[in-house]
C-alpha positions as CSV (number, residue, x, y, z in Angstrom):
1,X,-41.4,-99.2,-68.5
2,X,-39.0,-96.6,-66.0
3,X,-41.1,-96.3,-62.7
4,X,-39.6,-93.4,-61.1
5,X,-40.7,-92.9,-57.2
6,X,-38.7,-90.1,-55.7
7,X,-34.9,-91.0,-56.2
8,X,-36.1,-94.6,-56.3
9,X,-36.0,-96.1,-60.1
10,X,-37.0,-99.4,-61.6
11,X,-36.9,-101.1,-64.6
12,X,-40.2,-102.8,-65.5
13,X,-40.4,-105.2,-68.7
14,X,-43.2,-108.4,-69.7
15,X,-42.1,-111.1,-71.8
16,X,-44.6,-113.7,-73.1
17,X,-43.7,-117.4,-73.1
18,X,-45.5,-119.4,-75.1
19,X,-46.3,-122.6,-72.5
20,X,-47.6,-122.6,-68.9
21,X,-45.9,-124.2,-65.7
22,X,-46.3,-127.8,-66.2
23,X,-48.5,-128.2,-62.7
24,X,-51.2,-126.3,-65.1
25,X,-51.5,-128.5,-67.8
26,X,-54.2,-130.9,-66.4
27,X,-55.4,-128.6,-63.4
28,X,-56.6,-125.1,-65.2
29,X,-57.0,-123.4,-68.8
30,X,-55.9,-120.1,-69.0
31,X,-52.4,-118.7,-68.6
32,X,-50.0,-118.0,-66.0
33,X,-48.3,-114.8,-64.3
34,X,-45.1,-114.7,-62.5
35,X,-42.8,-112.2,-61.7
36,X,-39.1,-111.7,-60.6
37,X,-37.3,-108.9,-59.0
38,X,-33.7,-108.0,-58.8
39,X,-31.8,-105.3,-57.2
40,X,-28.7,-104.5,-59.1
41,X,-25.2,-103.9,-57.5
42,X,-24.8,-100.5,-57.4
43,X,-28.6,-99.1,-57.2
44,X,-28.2,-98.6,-53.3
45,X,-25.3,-98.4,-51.0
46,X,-23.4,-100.5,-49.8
47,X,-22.9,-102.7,-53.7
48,X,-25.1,-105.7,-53.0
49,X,-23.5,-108.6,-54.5
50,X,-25.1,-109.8,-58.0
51,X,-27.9,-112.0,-57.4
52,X,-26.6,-116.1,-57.5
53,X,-22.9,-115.0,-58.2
54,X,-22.1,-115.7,-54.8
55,X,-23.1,-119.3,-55.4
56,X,-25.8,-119.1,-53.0
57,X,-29.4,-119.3,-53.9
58,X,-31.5,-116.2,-54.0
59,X,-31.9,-114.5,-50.5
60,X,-35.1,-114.4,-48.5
61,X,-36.1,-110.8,-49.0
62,X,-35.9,-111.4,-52.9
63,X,-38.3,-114.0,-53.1
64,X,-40.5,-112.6,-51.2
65,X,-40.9,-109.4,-53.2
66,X,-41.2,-111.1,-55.9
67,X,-44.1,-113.2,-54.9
68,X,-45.8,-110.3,-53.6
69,X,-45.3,-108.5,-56.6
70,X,-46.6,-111.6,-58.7
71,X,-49.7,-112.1,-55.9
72,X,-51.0,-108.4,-56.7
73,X,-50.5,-108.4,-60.6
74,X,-52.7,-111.7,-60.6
75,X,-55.5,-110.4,-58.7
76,X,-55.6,-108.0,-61.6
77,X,-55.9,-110.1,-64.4
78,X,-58.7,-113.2,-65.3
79,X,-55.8,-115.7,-65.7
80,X,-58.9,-117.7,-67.7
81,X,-59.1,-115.7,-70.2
82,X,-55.4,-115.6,-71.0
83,X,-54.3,-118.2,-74.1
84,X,-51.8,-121.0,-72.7
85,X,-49.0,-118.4,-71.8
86,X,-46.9,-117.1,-69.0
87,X,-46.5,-113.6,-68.8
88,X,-43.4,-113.3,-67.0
89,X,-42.9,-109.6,-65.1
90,X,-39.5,-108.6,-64.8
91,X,-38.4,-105.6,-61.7
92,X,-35.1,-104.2,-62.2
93,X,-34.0,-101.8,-59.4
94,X,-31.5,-99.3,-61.1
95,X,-31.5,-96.9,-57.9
96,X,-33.0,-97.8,-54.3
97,X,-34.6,-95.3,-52.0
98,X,-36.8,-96.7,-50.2
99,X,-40.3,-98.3,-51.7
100,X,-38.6,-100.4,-54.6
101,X,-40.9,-103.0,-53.9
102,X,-44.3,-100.6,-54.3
103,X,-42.5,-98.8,-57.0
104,X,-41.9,-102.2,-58.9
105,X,-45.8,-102.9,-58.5
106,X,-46.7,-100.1,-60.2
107,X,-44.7,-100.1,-62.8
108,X,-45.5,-103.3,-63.4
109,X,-48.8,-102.9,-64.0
110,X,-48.1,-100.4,-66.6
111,X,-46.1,-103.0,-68.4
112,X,-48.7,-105.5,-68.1
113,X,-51.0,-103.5,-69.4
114,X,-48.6,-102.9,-72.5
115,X,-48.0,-106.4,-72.9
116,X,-51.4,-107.0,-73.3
117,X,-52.4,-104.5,-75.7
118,X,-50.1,-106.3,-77.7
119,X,-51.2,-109.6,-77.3
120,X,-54.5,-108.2,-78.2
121,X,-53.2,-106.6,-81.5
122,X,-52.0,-109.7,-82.1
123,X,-55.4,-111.2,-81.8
124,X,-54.3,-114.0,-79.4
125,X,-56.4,-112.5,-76.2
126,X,-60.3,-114.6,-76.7
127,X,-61.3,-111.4,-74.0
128,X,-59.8,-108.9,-72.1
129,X,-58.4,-110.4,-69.1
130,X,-57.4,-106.9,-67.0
131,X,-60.2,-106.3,-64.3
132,X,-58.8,-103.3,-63.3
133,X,-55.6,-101.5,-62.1
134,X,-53.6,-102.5,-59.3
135,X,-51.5,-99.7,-57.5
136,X,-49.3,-99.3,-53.9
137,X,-48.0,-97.1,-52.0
138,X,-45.4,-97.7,-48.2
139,X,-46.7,-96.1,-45.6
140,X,-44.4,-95.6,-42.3
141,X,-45.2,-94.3,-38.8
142,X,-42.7,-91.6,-37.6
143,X,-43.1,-89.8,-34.7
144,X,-46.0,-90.9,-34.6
145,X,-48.2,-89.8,-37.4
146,X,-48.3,-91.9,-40.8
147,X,-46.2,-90.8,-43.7
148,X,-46.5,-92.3,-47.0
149,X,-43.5,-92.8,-49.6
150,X,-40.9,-93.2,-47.4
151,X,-37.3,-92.7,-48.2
152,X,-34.6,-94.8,-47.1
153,X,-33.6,-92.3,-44.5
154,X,-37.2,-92.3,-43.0
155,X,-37.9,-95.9,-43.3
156,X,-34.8,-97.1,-41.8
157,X,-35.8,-94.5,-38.6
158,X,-39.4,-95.1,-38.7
159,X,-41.4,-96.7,-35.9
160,X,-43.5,-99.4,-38.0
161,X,-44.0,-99.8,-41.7
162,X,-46.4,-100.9,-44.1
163,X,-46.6,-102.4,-47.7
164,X,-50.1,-101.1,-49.1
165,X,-51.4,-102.6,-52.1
166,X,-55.3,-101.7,-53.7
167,X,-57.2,-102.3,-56.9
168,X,-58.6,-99.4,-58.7
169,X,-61.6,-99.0,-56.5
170,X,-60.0,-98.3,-53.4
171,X,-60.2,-102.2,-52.0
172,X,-57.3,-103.6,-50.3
173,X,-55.3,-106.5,-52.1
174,X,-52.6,-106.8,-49.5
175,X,-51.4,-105.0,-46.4
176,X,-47.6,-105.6,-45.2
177,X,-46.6,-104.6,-42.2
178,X,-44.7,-104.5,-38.6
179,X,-43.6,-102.9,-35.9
180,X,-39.6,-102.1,-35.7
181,X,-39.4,-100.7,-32.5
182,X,-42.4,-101.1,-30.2
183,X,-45.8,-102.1,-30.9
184,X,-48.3,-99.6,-32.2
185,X,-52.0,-99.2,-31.6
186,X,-54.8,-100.3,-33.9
187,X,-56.0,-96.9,-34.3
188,X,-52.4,-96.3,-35.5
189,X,-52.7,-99.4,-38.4
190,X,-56.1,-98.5,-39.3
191,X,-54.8,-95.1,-40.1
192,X,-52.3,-95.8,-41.5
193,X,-53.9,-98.5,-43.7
194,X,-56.5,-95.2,-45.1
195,X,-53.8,-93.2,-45.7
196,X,-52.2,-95.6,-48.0
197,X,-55.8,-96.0,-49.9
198,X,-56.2,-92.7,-50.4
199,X,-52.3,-92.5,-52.3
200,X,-53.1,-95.4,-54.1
201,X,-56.0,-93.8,-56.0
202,X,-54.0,-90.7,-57.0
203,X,-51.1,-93.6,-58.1
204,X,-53.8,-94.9,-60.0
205,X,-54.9,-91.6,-61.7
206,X,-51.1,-91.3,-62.8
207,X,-50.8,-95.2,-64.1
208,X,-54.1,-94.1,-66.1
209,X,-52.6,-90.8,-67.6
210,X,-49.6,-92.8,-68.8
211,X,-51.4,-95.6,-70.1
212,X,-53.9,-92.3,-71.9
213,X,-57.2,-93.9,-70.2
């Protein structure tokens, strides 16, 4: 799955493993989601060196996309009624513009949602385990008034920043945020915060045109 945003482009793919993290053997049934996110060298300027070929171990901003890209795919999915699998999500960043982490959750979904139609062709799904769609949206403050979908020129200039991420009814999963160069006011977040809802729904009428719901 491509998920194009603007000039911002990932690469969006689910393999199925055929085991679960060892910590779930005794603790849970079901199956396991994970996902893991890589920006390659040339999608954004300056080259960003490849990911563990500087010997080092991944850097802080990695892991946490990643996890917050694994956090909202779960909420989506019944991880009970999965067989004893991991679906593993993987986020490829071919060109950066600003939003490659919301980008990379929706595209993700998409490929989820793929993956599982599969799995279900296969007749190795007991039940459906997708609640329901899962979409995002960044959402800055510049000058002032919200803007969502920033670019890399806006979000680097902006005056805070937020990460919003909903399920198919409107409700928030996660919020991300901070200031980056004063405080703003509540009124401002709360704002901001609808703003993002309301983006996330038309994301999630194009997520549903693309899967043909």
């Amino acid at each position: 799955m491509l998920a194009e945003c603007g000039n911002t482009k990932v690469l969006c793919t689910v393999g199925i493993q055929d085991q679960v993290p060892h910590w779930m053997y005794k603790s849970q049934k079901g199956g396991w989601l994970t996902a893991e996110y890589s920006m390659l060298p040339n999608a954004g300027k300056p080259r960003k060196p490849r990911d563990g070929r500087t010997g080092r171990p991944l850097d802080g901003r990695t892991q946490e996309i990643q996890r917050l890209i694994g956090r909202a795919l779960r909420c989506a999915i019944d991880l009970k009624q999965l067989p004893e699998v991991t679906l593993w999500v993987d986020c490829d960043v071919l060109q950066a513009d600003g939003g490659t982490r919301t980008t990379s959750i929706n595209g993700a979904l998409v490929a989820v949602y793929d993956a599982l139609l599969y799995m279900e062709e296969q007749k190795s799904l007991p039940k459906w385990p997708l609640r329901g769609l899962v979409s995002a949206i960044s959402v800055g403050l510049c000058d002032g008034e919200p803007l969502v979908d920033l670019d890399y020129d806006e979000d680097s200039s902006a005056e805070a920043d937020l990460n919003v991420i909903c399920s198919s009814d409107g409700k928030l999963i996660e919020v991300q945020g901070a200031a980056e160069k004063q405080p703003f006011a509540i009124e401002q977040f709360h704002e901001m915060v609808a703003i993002g809802q309301k983006s996330c729904l038309g994301i999630n009428a194009l997520q549903r045109a693309a899967l043909g719901l």
